[in-house]
VOMIKOL-906649 format. One line per field, with one value per atom (N, C-alpha, C): residue number from 1; residue in three letters; chain; x, y, z. Coordinates in pm, 1 decimal. Example, Ala and Ser with C-alpha at 12.3 -4.5 7.8 and 13.67 -1.06 7.14 Angstrom:
2
resi: c(1  1  1  2  2  2)
resn: c(Ala  Ala  Ala  Ser  Ser  Ser)
chain: c(A  A  A  A  A  A)
east: c(1319.0  1230.0  1320.0  1285.0  1367.0  1290.0)
north: c(-569.0  -450.0  -330.0  -225.0  -106.0  3.0)
up: c(780.0  780.0  780.0  708.0  714.0  787.0)
//
This chain:
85
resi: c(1  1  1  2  2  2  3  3  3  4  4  4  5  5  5  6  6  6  7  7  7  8  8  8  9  9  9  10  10  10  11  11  11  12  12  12  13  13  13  14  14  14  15  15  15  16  16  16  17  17  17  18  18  18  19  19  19  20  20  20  21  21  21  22  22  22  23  23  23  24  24  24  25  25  25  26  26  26  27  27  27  28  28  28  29  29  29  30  30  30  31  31  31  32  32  32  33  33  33  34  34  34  35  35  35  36  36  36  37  37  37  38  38  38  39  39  39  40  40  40  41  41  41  42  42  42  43  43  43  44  44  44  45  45  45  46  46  46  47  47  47  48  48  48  49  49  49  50  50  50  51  51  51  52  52  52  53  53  53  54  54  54  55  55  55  56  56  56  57  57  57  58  58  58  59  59  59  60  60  60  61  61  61  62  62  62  63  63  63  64  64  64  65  65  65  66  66  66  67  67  67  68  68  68  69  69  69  70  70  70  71  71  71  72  72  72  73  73  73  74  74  74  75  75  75  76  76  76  77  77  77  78  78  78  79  79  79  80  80  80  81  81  81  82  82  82  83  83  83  84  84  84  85  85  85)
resn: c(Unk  Unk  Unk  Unk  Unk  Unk  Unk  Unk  Unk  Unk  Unk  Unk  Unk  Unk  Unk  Unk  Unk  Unk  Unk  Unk  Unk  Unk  Unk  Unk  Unk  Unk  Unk  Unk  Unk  Unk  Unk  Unk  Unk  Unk  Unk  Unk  Unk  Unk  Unk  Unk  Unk  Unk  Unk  Unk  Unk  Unk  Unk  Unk  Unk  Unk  Unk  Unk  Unk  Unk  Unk  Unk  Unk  Unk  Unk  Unk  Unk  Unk  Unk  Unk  Unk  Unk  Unk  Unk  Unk  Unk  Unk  Unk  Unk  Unk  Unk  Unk  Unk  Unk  Unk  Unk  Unk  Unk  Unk  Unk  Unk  Unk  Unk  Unk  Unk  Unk  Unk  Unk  Unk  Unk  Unk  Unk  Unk  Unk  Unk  Unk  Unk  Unk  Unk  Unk  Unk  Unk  Unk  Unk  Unk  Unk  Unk  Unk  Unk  Unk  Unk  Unk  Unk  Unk  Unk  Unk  Unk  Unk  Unk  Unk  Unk  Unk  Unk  Unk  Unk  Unk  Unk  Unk  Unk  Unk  Unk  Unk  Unk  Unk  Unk  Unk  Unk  Unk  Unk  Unk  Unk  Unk  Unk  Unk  Unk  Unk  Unk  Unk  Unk  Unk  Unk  Unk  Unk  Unk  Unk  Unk  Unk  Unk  Unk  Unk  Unk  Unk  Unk  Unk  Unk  Unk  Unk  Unk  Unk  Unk  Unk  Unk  Unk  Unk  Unk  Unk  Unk  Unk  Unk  Unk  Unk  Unk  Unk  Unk  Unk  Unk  Unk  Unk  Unk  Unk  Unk  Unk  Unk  Unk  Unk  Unk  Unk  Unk  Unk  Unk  Unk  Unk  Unk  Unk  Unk  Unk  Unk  Unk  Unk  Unk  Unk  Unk  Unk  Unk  Unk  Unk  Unk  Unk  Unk  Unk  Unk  Unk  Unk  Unk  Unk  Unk  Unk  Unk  Unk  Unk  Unk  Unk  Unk  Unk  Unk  Unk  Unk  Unk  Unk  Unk  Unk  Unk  Unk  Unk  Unk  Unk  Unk  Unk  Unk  Unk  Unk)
chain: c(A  A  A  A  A  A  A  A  A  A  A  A  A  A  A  A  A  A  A  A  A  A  A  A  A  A  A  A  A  A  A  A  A  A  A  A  A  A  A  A  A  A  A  A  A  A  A  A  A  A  A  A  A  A  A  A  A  A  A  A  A  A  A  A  A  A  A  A  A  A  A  A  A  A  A  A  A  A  A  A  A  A  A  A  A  A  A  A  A  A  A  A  A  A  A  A  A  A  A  A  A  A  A  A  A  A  A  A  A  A  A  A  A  A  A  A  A  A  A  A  A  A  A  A  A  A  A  A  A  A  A  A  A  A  A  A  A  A  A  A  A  A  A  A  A  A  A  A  A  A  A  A  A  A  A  A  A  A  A  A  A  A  A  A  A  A  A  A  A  A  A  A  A  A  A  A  A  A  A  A  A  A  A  A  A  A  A  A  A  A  A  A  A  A  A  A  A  A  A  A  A  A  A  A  A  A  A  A  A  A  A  A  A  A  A  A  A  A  A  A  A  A  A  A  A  A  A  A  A  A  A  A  A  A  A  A  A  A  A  A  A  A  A  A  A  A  A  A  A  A  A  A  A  A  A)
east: c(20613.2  20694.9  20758.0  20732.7  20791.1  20965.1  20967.6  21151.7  21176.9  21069.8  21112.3  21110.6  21039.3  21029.8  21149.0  21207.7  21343.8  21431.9  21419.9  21510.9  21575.5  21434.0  21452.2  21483.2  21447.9  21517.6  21662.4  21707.6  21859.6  21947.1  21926.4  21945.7  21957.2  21840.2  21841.5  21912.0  21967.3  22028.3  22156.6  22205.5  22321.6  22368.9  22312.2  22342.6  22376.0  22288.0  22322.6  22450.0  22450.8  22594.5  22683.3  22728.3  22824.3  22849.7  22741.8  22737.6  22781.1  22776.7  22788.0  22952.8  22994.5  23180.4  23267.4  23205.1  23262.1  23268.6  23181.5  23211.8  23271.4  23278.2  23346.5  23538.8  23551.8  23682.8  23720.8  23642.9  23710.3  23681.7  23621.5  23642.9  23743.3  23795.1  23902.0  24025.2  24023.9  24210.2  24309.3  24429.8  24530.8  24542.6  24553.8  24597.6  24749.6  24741.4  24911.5  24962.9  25109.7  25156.4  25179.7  25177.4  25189.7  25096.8  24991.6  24890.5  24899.0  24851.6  24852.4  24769.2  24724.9  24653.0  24721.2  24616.2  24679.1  24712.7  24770.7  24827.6  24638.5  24592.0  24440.2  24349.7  24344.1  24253.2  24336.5  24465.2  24520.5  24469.6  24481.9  24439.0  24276.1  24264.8  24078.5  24055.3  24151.6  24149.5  24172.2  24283.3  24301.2  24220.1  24149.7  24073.6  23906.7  23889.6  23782.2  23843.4  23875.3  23972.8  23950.9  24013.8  23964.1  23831.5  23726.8  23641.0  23570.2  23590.3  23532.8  23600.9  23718.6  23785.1  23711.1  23655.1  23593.9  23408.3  23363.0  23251.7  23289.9  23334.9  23402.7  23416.3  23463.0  23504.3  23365.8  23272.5  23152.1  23075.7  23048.8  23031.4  23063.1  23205.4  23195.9  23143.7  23184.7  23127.5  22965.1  22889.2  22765.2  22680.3  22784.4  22814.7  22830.5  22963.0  22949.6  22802.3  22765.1  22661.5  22546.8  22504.3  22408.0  22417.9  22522.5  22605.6  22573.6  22610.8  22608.5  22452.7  22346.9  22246.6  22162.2  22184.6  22171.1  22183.7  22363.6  22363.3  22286.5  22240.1  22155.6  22024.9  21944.7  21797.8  21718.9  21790.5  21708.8  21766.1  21833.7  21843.5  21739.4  21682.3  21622.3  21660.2  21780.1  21810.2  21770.5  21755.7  21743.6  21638.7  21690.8  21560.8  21579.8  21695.8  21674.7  21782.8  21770.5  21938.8  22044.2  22161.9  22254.0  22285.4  22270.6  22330.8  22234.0  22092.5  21991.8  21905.3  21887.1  21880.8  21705.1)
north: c(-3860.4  -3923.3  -4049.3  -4162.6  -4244.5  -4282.3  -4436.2  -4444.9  -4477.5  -4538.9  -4562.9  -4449.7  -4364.4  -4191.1  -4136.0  -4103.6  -4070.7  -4128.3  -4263.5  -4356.1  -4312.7  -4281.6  -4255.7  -4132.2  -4029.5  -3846.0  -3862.2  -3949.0  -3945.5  -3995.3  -4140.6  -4164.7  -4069.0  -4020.3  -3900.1  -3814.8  -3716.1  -3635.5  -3661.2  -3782.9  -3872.0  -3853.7  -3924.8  -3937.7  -3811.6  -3695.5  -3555.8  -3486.1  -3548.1  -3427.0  -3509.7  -3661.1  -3731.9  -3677.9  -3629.2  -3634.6  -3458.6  -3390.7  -3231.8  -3230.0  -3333.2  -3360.4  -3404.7  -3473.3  -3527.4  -3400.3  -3328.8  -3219.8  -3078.6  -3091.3  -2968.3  -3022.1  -3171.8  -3247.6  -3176.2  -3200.0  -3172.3  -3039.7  -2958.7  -2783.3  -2721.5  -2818.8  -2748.9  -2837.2  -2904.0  -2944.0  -2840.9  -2847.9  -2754.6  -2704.2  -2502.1  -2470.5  -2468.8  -2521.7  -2536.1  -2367.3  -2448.2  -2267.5  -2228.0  -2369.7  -2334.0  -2267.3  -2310.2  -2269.1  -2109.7  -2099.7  -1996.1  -1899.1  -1870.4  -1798.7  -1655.9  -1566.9  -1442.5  -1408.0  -1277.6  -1305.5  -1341.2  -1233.4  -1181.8  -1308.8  -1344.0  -1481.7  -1628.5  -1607.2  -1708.9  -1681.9  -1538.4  -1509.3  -1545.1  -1522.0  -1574.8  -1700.1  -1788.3  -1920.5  -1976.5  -1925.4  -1984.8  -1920.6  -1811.6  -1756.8  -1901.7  -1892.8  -1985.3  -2167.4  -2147.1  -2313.3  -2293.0  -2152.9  -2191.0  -2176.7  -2103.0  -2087.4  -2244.8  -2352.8  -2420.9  -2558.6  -2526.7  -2613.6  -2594.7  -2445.5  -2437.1  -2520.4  -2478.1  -2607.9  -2735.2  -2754.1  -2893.4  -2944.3  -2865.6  -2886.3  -2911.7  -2812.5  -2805.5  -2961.9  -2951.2  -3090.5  -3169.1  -3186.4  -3346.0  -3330.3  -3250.7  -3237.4  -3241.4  -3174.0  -3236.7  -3395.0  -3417.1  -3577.3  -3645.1  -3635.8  -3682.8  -3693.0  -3614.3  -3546.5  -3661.1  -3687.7  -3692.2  -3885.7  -3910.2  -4047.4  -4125.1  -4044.3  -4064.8  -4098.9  -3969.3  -3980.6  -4094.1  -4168.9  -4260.2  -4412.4  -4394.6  -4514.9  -4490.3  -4441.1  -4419.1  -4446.9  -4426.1  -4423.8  -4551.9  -4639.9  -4842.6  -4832.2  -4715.1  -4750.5  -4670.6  -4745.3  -4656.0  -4492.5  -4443.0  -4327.6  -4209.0  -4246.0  -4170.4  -4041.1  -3937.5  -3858.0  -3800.8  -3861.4  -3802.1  -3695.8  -3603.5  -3541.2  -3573.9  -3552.0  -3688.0  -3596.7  -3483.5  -3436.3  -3450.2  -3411.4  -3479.2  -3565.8  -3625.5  -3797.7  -3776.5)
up: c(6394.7  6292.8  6353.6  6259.9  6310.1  6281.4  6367.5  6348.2  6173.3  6083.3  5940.0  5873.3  5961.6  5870.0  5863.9  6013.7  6064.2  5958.9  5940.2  5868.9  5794.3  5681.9  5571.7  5493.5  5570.0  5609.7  5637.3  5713.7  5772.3  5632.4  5582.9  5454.2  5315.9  5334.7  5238.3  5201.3  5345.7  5395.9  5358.1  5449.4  5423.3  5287.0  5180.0  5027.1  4972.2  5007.2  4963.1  5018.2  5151.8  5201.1  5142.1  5099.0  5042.0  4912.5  4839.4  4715.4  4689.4  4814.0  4813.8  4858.3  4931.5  4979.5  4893.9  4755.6  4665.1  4570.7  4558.3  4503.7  4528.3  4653.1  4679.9  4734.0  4716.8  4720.3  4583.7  4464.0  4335.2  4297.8  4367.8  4363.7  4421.2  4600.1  4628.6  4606.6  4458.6  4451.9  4419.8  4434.1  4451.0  4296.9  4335.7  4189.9  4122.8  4021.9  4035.9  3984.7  4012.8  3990.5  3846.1  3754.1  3605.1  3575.9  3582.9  3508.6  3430.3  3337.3  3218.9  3240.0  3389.3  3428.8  3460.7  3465.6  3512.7  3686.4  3716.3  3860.6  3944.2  3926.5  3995.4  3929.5  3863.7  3817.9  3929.7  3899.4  4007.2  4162.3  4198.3  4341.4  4348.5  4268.1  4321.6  4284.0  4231.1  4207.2  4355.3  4401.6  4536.1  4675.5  4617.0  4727.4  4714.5  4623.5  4606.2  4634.3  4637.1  4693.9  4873.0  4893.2  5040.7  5053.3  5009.3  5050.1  5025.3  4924.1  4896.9  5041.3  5084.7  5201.0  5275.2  5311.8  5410.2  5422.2  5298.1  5280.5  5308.5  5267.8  5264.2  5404.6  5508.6  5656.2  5701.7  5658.4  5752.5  5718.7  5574.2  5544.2  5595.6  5620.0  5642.1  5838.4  5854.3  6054.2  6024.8  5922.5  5928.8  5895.6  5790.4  5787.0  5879.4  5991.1  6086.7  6158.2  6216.7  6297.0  6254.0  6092.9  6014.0  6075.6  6058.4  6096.4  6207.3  6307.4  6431.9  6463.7  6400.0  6444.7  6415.4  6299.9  6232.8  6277.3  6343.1  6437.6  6553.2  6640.0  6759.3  6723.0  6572.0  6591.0  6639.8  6627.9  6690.6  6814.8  6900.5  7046.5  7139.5  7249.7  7351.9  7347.7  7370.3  7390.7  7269.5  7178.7  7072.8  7128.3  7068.4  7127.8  7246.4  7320.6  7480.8  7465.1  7529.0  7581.1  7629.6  7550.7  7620.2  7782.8  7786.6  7934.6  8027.8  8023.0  8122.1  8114.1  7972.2  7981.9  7937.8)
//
């Protein structure tokens, strides 16, 4: 595979985890305490808020990751191990 193949997989990738962080931003906004909800519908409102923070975390660290790899692919090193080279 070449470096425009890579390119264009990393890009790809890229657009989807952005587009998967934007949505799980507006899955985990805060539940308020008005809401007309019941007690146990509220508790799993906020149980699913964290669970969706917690996507959300991994996301964006795979974002990063996705990022990084992205700036490196037009340098020599790409590909190597960064600890034994």
């Amino acid at each position: 595979m070449d470096t425009s193949e890579l390119r264009k997989l990393l890009e790809t990738a890229i657009g989807r985890t952005e587009k998967r962080i934007a949505q799980y931003r507006s899955l985990s906004a805060p539940v308020a305490p008005d809401n007309a909800i019941g007690r146990v519908s509220r508790m799993d409102a906020i149980n699913n808020k964290g669970v969706m923070e917690a996507a959300l975390r991994k996301s964006e660290k795979q974002l990063k990751g996705l990022k990084h790899n992205y700036s490196k692919l037009s340098t020599d090193n790409f590909g190597k191990c960064a600890k034994c080279g």
